[in-house]
C-alpha positions in Angstrom: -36.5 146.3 212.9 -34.7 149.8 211.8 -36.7 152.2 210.0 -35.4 152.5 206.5 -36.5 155.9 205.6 -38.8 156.4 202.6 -36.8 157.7 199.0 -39.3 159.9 198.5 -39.5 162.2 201.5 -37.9 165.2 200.2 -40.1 165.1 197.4 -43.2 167.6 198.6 -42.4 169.1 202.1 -41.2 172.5 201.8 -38.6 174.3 203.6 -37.8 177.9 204.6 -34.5 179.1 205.8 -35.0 180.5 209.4 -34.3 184.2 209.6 -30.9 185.0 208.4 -29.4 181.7 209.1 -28.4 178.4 206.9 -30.6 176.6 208.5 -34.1 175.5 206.9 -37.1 173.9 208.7 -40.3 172.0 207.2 -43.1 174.5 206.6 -44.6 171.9 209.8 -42.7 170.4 212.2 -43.5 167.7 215.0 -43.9 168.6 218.7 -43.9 166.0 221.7 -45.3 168.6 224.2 -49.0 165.8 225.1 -48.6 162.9 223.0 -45.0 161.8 224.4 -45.8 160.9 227.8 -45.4 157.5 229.6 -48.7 155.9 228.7 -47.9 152.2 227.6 -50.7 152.4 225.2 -49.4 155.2 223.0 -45.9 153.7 222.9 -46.5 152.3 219.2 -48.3 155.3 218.1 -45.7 157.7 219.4 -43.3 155.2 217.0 -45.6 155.1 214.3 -45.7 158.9 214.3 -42.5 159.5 214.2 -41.4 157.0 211.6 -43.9 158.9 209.3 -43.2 162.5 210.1 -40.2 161.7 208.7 -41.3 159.6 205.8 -43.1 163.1 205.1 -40.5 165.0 205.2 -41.0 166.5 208.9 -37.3 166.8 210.1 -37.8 168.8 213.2 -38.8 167.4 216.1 -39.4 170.0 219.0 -39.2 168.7 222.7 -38.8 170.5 226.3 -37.8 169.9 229.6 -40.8 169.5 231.1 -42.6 167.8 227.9 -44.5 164.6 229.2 -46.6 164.0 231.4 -44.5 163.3 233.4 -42.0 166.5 233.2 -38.9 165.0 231.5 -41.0 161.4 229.2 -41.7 163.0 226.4 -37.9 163.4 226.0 -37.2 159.6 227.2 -39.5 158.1 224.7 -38.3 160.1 221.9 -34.9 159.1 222.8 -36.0 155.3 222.9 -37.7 155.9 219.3 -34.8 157.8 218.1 -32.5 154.7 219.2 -34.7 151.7 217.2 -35.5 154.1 214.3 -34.1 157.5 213.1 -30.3 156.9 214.7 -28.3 157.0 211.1 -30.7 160.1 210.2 -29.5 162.0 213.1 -27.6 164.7 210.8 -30.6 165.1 208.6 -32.8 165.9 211.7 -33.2 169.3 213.7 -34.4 168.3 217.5 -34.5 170.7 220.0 -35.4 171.7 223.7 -35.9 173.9 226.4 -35.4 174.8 229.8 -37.6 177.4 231.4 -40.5 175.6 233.6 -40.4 173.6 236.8 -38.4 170.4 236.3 -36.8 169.8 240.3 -37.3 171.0 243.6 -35.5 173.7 245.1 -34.3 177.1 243.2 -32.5 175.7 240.4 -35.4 173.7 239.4 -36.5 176.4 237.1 -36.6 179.9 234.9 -33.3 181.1 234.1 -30.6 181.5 236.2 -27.2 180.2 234.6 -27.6 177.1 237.2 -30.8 176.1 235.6 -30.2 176.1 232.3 -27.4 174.5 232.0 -28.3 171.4 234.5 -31.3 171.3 232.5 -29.4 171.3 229.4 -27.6 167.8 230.5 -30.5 166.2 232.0 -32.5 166.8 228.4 -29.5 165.2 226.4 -29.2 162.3 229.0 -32.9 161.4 228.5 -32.6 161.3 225.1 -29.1 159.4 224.6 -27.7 162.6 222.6 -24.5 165.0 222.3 -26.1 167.6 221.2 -29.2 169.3 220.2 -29.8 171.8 217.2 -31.6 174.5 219.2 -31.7 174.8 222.6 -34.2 177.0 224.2 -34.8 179.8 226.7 -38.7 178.5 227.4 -39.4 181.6 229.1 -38.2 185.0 230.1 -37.7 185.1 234.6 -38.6 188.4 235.8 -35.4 187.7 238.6 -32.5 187.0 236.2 -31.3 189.7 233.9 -31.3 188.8 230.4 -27.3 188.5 230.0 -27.2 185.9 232.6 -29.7 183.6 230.5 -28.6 184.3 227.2 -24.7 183.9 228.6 -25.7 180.4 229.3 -27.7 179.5 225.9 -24.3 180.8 224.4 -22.1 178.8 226.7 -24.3 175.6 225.4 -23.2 176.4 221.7 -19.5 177.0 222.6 -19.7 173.8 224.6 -21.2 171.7 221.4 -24.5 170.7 223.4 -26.7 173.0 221.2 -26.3 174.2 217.4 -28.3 177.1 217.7 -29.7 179.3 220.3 -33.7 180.3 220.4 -36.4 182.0 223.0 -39.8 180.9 223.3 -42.7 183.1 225.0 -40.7 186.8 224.9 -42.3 190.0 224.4 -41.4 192.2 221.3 -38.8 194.4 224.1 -37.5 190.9 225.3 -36.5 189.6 222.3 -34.9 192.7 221.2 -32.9 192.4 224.5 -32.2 188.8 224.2 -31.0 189.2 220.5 -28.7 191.9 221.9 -27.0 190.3 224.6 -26.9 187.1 222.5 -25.3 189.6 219.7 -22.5 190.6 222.3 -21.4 186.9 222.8 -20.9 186.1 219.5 -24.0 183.9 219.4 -27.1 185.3 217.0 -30.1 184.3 218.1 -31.7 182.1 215.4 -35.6 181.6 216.2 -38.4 182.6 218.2 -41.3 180.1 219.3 -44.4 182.0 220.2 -47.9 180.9 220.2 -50.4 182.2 216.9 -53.5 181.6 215.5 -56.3 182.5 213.8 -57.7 183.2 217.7 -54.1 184.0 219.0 -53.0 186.9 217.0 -50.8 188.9 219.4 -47.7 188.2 217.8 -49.0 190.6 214.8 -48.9 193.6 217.5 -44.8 193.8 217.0 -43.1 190.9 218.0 -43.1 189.7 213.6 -42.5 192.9 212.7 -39.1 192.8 215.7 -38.1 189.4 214.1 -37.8 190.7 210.5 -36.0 193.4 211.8 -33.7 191.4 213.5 -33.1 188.3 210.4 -34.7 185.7 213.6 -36.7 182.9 212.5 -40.2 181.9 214.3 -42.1 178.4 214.6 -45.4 178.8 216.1 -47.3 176.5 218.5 -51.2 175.9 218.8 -52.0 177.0 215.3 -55.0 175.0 215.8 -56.0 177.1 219.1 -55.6 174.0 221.0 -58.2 172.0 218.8 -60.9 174.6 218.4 -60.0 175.2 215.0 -61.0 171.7 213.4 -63.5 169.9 212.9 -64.0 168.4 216.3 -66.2 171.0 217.7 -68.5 171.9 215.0 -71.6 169.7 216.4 -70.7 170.5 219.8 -67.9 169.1 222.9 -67.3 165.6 222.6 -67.2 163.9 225.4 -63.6 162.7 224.8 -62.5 166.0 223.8 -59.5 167.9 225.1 -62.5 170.9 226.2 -65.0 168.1 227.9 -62.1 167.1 230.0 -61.7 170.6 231.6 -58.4 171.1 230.2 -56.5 174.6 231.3 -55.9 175.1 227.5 -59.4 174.5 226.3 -62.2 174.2 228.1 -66.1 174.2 227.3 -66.3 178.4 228.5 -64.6 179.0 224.9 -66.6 177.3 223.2 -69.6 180.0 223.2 -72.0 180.4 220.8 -70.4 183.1 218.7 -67.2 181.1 218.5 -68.5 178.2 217.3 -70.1 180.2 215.0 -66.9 181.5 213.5 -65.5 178.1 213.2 -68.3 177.1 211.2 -68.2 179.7 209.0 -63.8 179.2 209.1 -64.7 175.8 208.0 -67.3 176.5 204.9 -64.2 178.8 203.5 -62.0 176.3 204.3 -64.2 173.4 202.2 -63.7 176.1 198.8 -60.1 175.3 199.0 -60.8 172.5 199.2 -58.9 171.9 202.8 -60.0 170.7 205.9 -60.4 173.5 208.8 -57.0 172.5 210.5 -55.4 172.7 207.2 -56.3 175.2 206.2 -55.7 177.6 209.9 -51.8 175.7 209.1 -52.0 177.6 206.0 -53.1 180.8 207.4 -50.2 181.1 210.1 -47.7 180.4 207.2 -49.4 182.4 204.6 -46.8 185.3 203.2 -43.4 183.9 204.7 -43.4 185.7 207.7 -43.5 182.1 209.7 -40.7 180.0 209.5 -42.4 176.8 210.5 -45.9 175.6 212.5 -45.6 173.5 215.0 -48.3 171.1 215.7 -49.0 168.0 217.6 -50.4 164.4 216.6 -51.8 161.7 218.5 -52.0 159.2 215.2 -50.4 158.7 212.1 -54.2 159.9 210.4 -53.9 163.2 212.3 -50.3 163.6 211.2 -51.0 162.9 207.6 -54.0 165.1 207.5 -52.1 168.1 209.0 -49.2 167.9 206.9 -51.5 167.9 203.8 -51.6 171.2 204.8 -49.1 172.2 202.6 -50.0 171.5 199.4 -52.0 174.4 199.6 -50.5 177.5 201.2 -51.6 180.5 198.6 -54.7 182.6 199.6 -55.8 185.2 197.2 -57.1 188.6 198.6 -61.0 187.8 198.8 -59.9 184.6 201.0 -57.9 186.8 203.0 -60.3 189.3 203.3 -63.4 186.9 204.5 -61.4 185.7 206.9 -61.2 188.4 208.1 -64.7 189.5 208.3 -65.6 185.6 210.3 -62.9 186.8 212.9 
């Protein structure tokens, strides 16, 4: 059966206009990057989870190339979802992908050559059944390919009516700047900038926010949560199920020391005053003052979605909050 939508699910989500644009995002949005793979037994969740992101008021779903495992499912399933479910919604919905990280043999496979972005591009809307996306992505900067060449292509993809919007993911403060510029001399702004940031992951603070207000771009951030170390999942040691017991290149049981387990623990007693749960309230934190457009996170249940989302009714901290926080890290 179609999803029919829930009345109520502008009611509480807020939105923030990104940069200098029109556009607005949810304070959180959705991303497929490890919970949209081809795993038959997560079909229904996937489903489930997107049918109440968007019953919450979570409009943007963010997706990549390589998204899956495999590279390339994570877009197929959404694209099957988006088919049964969210199809009539498609204008109230902001769904975008990249191209930046191996996808096919040979040199076009990946990074950023004209070549590669624009193949990828068409194989991204063919695995999701679409004509477009809002913002399509350069996932990373390549060392080989000046700057024009990549950007010339993001722009070709919004003159073509494939993409809305053009973003970068993964650029350096200089980077952006140059992307922004040769994006600028097209015709094409650049709209957002998706780097990683965290209560653990703060190098976006050294510059790059300080070159996107500058510049009137936008910013989602991805691993708010440090890849799971900031919740509650560690703070009576690794499960054995857990994302760090499993060896996992993103977290793994060498970060989980003493001291840091320490600072989650004392992250979490601050978090339990405001009345929050750890994740929500490191959410909070990333979006705290405005500077972040939206936080991107990840959820392998309909529990873990709701939870996260709840961030938002709480995204004030006063000065003493701010300032302990700051001692723990």
């Amino acid at each position: 059966m179609t999803h029919v939508a829930a009345d109520t699910r502008y009611d509480d989500m807020p939105y923030r206009r990104v940069g200098r644009s029109g556009l607005k995002l949810p304070a959180v949005s959705l991303g497929l990057w490890h919970n949209f793979g081809d795993d038959d037994r997560t079909t229904d969740i996937q489903r489930a989870v997107l049918r109440r992101a968007f019953d919450l008021g979570v409009t943007h779903f963010d997706l990549a190339n390589n998204y899956g495992p495999p590279p390339g499912s994570a877009e197929e399933n959404f694209g099957r979802h988006f088919r049964r479910d969210l199809r009539p919604y498609r204008d109230e919905l902001v769904i975008s992908t990249k191209a930046g990280y191996h996808m096919w043999p040979g040199p076009y496979g990946e990074w950023g050559s004209r070549k590669s972005v624009l193949s990828s591009l068409d194989r991204s809307l063919g695995r999701m059944g679409l004509e477009h996306v809002d913002v399509f992505y350069s996932h990373r900067p390549d060392p080989d390919t000046p700057v024009e060449e990549t950007m010339g292509a993001l722009d070709t993809a919004v003159r073509q009516g494939k993409a809305l919007y053009a973003g970068i993911s993964n650029y350096s403060p200089e980077q952006t700047v140059a992307a922004a510029r040769a994006l600028a001399d097209l015709g094409t702004p650049l709209l957002i900038h998706q780097p990683s940031y965290s209560m653990v992951n703060r190098w976006v603070e050294d510059g790059l926010l300080d070159t996107l207000d500058s510049l009137g771009v936008g910013s989602i951030v991805f691993s708010p949560l440090a890849q799971g170390l900031l919740t509650d999942r560690y703070l009576k040691g690794v499960p054995e199920d857990s994302r760090a017991a499993s060896a996992s290149p993103f977290l793994n049981s060498d970060r989980l020391t003493e001291d840091a387990l320490a600072k989650v623990s004392a992250l979490d007693d601050i978090a339990k005053r405001r009345d929050q749960t750890l994740a929500q309230m490191a959410i909070a934190w990333v979006l705290r003052g405005g500077r972040v457009t939206s936080a991107l996170v990840g959820a392998s249940s309909v529990a873990q979605l709701e939870d996260t989302v709840a961030a938002t009714r709480n995204l004030e901290f006063d000065d003493d909050e701010l300032a302990e926080i700051e001692n723990v890290l």
